[in-house]
N, C-alpha and C positions, 0 to 999 in steps of 0.2 A: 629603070623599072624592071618588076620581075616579070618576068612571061610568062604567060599563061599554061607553057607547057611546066615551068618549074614549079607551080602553087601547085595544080597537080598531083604531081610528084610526092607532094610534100604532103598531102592529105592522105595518097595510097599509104604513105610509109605509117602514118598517124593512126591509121584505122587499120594496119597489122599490126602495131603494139597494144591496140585496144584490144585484139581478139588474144593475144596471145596470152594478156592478163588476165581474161576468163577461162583459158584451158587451164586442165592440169597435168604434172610433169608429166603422165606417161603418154600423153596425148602429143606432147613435143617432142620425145625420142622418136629416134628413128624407127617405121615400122618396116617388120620383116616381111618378104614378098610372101611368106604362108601367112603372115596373119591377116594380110588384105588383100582381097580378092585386087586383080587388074582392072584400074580404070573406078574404082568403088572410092568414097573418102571414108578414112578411118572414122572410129567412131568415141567420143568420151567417157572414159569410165563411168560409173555410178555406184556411191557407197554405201549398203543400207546399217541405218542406227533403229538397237530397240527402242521404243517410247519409255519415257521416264513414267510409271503409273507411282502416284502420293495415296497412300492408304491411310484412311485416318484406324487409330486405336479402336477397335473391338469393347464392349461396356465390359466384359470379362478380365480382357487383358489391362483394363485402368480400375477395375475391383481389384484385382491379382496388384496391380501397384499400390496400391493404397493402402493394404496389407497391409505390405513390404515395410512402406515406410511406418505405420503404427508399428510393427514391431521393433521398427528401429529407435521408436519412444520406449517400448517398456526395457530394453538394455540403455537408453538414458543416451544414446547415441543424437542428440539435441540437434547438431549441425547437419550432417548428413540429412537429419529427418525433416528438418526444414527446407532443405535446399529439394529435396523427392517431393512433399509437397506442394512447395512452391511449383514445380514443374510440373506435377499432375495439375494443378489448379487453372493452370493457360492451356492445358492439353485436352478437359476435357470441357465438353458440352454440355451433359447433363447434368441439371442445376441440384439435387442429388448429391454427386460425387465432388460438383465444386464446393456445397458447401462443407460437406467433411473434409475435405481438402484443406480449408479455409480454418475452420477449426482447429483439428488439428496441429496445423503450421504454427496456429497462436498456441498452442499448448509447447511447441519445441523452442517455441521463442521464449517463452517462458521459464524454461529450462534452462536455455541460454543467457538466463538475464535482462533480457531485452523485450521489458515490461512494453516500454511504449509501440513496439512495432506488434508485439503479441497485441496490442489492445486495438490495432486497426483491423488484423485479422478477425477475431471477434466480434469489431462493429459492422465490418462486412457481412458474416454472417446474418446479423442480425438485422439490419438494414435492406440487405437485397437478397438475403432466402428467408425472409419471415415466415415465412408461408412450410418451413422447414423443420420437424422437431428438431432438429440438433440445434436450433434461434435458439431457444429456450435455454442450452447450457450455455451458448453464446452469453447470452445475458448475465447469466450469474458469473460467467466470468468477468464481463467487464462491471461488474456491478463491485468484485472484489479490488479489483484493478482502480476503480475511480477513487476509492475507501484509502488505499494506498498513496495515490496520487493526491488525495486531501482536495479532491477537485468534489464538491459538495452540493453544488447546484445539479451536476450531472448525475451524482448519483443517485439524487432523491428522482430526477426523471426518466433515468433508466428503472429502479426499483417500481416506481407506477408503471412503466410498458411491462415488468413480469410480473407485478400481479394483476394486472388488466389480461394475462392470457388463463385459458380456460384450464390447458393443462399442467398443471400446478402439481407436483407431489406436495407431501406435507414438508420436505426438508427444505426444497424450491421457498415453500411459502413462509418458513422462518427466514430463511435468510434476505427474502424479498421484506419482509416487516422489520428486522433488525435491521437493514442497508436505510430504510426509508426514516428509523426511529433516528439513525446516526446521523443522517444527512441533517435534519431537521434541527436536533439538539444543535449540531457544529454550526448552523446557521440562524441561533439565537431562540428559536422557537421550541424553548421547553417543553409545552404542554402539547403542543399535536405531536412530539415526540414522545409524550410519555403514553398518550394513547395507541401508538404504533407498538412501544414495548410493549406495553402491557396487551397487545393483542398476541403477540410474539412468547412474551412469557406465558399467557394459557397452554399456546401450542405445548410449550416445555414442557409444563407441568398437565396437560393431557399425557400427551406421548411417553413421559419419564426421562426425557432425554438426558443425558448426563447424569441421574438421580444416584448410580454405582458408578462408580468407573470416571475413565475420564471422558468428559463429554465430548462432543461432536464441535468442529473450527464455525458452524451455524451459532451455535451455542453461548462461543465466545463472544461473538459481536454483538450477539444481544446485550449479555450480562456488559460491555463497556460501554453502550450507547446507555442502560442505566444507571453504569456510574460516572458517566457523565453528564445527567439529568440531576442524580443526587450533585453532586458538586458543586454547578452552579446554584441549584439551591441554596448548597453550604454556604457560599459564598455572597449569596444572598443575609446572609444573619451578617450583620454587622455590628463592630462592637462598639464601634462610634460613632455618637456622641457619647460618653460618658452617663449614665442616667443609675438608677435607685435598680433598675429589672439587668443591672450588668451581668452579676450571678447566671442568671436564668438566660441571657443569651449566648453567655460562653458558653453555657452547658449542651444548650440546643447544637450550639455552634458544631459543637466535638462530636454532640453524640451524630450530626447531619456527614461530621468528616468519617465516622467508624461506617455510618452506611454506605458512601460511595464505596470506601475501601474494602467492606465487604465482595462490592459488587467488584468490580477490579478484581478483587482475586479469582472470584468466578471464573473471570476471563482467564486467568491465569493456568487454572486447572486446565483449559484445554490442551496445554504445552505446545503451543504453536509462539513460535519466533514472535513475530510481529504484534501478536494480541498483546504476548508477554510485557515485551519492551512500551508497546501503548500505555499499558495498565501501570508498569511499573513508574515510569516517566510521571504518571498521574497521582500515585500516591505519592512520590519525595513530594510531587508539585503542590499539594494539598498539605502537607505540614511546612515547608518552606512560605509558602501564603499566606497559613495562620501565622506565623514567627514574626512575618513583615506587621500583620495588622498588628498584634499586640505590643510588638514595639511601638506603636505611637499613641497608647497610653498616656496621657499626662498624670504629674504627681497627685496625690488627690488634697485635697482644700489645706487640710493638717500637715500637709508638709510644708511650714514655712520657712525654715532656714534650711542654709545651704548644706549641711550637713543630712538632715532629713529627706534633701531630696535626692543626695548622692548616696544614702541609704536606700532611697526606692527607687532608685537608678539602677542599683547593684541588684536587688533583688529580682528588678523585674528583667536582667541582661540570666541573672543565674536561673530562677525559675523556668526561662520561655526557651532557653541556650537547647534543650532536650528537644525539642524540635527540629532547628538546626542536625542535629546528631540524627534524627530519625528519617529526617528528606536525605542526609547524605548516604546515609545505609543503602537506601533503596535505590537514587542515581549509582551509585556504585554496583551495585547487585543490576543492574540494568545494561550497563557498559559489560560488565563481566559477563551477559549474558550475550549480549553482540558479539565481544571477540571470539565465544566459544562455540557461537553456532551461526557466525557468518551474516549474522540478519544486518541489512544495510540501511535500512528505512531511519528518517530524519528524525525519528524516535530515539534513535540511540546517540546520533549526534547532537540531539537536544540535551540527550542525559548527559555525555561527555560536558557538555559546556556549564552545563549546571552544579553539576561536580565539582568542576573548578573553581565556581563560584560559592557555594558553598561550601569548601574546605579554606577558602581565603574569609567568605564572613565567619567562620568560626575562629578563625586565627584573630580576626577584628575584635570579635567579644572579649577574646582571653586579653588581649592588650587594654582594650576598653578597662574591664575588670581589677587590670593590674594598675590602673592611674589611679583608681578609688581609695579613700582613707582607708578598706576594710578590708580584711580578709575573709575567704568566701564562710570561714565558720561564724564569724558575726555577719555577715549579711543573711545569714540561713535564722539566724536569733531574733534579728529585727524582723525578718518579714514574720516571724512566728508572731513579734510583738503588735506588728501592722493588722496581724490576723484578729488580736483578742482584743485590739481598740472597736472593733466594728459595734457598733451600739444602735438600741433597737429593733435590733432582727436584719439591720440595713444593709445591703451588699454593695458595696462602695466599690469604686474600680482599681483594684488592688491586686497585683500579681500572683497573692496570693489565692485569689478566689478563682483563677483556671485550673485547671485540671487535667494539662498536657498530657501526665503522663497515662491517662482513660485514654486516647487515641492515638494509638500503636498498631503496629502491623501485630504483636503478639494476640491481639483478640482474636485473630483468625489466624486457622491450621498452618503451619509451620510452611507446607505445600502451597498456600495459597498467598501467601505474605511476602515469597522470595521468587521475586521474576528471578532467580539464577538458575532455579530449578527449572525452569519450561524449558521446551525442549520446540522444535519444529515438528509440524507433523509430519507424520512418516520416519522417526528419526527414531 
């Protein structure tokens, strides 16, 4: 057993390495007979530390940043100006400086390319500083952003939140009519979108917008939400069944396809990238459509042998072939107009694909063409002959009674007919 005198022992020793792990060094050197008086126990230092004080930012000195970073938008300095942004926007407090903050940053995202994260900046805005005039350009921006995105349900109910707000300029309120007229048309409903245009197009034609000059990127979206109200109408005339009024529907047909394309070029004039490439995409799409329907034309009653109907075979592949030629012009003029001024939207990669497809059905007709007993100066004879059989006054469904070559980009100004020509705004 241990004794009593050794546990002892064993505690004094225990409870002097206790104490000596609370002193510090200079407390365990050895002290000099002047620094401690006779008979006195030394004493432990003590260290004093200044307080750490956390100040928050001054409302000047986060004005004074915010600046900064807007200026670092207008030299286009995109990265930088998002990241200053982004940083002011967690730094400050007042709902004020967070929402231009917020703004802002989606404006450098923008810059950067980087639509989708610019468009949560903006909905932020919009969302939780309503109460904010800067919401307002919030809104139009993500009202352009959704338009983009082809996301249509969203834009038609973002475009009712800004024109449900009070302070409305007049440009705000075109382009709040135009977002709402596009949504509508791209979601089947012609008619409440044609009363949204045509609310849109007074404004226009109040104000003069675009009447000299080239008009305003508001502008543009109106004139293509109306040409694609005329369109689907176009597309509405149908040329089949075959009936006695086929005349008079092609004619409708073309003169329903020069109107959209009117309007399409409208857009065109404003030389902005993406209206451009929209519009253009739309008119190839619009004679490439007609080309599909009138090929399925059957022979008419009088063609009973086979030779006859390989006459109005040929004639109706050579008559409608101009079509073809007219949709490729314009996807080509479309594509040319992405590689030269960087526009990325699925617009051009629609034209790209279409392109290819119509330079292959045109290579299909000339093959088609060349298996026929005729060559193209006797198919041009006979449909002349098909033309002077019509008897009665009757307009029979006859290749020759279209009138492709009426609906062309040439009815409208050279400038409004060639997406190559548009340019990006600002450009």
């Amino acid at each position: 057993m241990i004794s009593a005198s050794l546990r002892r022992a064993r505690v004094l020793v225990a409870l002097s390495f206790a104490g000596l792990a609370g002193c510090s060094r200079d407390a365990l050197s050895p002290a000099s007979p002047n620094d401690v008086p006779q008979g006195a126990q030394p004493k432990t230092p003590t260290q004093t530390v200044e307080p750490i004080v956390v100040r928050a930012y001054s409302t000047d000195e986060l004005l004074m940043e915010l600046e900064r970073a807007r200026s670092l938008l207008l030299v286009e300095k995109f990265e930088e100006a998002s990241d200053a942004l982004d940083r002011l926007r967690a730094q400050a407090t007042d709902p004020a400086i967070v929402a231009a903050a917020a703004y802002h940053a989606g404006l450098a995202f923008e810059g950067l390319g980087n639509r989708q994260t610019a468009f949560e900046r903006f909905r932020l805005v919009a969302e939780s500083f309503g109460e904010q005039a800067i919401a307002r350009n919030a809104l139009v921006r993500m009202t352009r952003l959704l338009g983009r995105f082809e996301r249509w349900a969203e834009l038609g109910a973002t475009a009712d939140r800004l024109l449900a707000r009070a302070d409305l300029p007049v440009m705000d309120q075109l382009e709040a009519r135009g977002a709402k007229a596009l949504a509508l048309v791209e979601t089947g409903d012609v008619d409440g979108a044609s009363v949204y245009a045509g609310k849109a197009i007074a404004l226009i034609d109040e104000h003069g917008f675009g009447r000299s000059g080239q008009p305003p990127v508001q502008v543009a979206q109106v004139s293509f939400a109306e040409g694609e109200i005329r369109r689907l109408r176009s597309e509405a005339i149908k040329l089949l069944p075959v009936s006695p009024q086929f005349g008079e529907r092609l004619e409708a047909r073309c003169q329903a396809l020069l109107d959209a394309q009117s309007s399409y070029s409208d857009a065109m004039r404003a030389r902005d990238g993406h209206w451009s490439a929209m519009s253009g995409f739309r008119v190839g799409q619009l004679y490439t459509d007609l080309h599909a329907e009138a090929m399925t034309i059957p022979p008419p009653e009088k063609a009973k042998t086979l030779k006859q109907k390989q006459l109005f075979e040929g004639a109706l592949r050579l008559r409608y072939r101009i079509l073809l030629e007219k949709g490729l012009k314009m996807m080509d003029a479309t594509v040319r107009l992405g590689d030269r001024t960087g526009e990325d939207s699925e617009w051009v990669g629609r034209a790209r694909e279409s392109k290819r497809a119509l330079e292959q059905a045109l290579a299909d007709e000339k093959r088609a063409l060349s298996k026929l007993p005729y060559t193209e100066d006797e198919l041009k004879k006979g449909l002349e002959s098909l033309k002077a059989r019509a008897t009665e006054g009757t307009k029979e469904a006859k290749p020759s009674e279209a009138k492709p070559s009426e609906a062309t980009p040439s009815e409208a100004k050279p400038s409004e007919a060639k997406p190559s020509e548009a340019k990006p705004a600002g450009s």
